[in-house]
C-alpha positions in Angstrom: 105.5 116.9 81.0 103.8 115.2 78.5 106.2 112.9 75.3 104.7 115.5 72.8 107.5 117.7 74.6 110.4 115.8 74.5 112.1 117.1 71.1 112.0 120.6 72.2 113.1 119.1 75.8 116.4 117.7 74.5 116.8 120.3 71.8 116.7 123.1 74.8 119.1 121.1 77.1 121.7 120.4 73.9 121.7 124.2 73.1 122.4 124.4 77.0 125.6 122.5 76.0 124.5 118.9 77.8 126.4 116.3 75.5 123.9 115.1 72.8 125.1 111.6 73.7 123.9 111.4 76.9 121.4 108.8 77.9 117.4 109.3 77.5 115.1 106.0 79.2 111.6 106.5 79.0 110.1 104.3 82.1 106.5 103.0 81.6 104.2 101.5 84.1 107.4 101.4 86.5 106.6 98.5 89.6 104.4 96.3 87.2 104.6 93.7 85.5 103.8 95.3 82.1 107.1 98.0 82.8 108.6 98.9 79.5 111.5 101.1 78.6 112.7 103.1 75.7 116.2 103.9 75.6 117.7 106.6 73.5 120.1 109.8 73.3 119.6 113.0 73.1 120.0 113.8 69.7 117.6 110.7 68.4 115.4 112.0 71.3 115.5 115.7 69.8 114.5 114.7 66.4 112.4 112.2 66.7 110.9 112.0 69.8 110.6 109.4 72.0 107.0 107.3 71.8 105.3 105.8 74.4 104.7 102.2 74.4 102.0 101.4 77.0 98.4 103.9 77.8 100.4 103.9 81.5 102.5 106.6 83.3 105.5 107.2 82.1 108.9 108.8 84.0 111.3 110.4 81.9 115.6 110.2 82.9 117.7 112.2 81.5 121.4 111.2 82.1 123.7 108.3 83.1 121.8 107.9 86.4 120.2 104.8 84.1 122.7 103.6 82.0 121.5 100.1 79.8 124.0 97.5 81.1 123.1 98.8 84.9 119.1 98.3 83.9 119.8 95.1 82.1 122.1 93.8 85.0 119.5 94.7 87.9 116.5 93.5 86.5 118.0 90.2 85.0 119.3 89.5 88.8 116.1 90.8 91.1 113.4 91.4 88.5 110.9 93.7 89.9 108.0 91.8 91.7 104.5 93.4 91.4 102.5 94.4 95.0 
């Protein structure tokens, strides 16, 4: 699924009653050195979109499976090495 889709993505799941609070992390060129992320919520996420920083591939988490302080702890202690 492709950004473009990500306000009718989070609109579909609020009307399915998920909390429009919850988390939203765009992962970019994940296990590189250029890895971005773009954290949002859902309802920032429904209307405008979330935009993609990098030409690379992108993974899209929905939820508090990645919640800030967690990413900002984990990487600040074992940054992630390239291959």
């Amino acid at each position: 699924m492709g950004t473009k889709q990500v306000k009718a993505l989070a609109e579909k799941l609020i009307s399915k009653g998920l909390d429009q609070n919850t988390p939203v992390f765009l992962c970019e060129n994940v296990g590189s050195k250029e890895m971005v992320y773009t954290d949002s919520i859902l309802a920032k996420a429904k209307s405008e979109g979330i935009t993609k920083q990098t030409k690379g591939p992108g993974i899209l988490f929905i939820g508090e499976v990645l919640d800030k302080t967690l990413i900002s702890k984990r990487l600040s202690q074992n940054p992630i090495q390239s291959l």
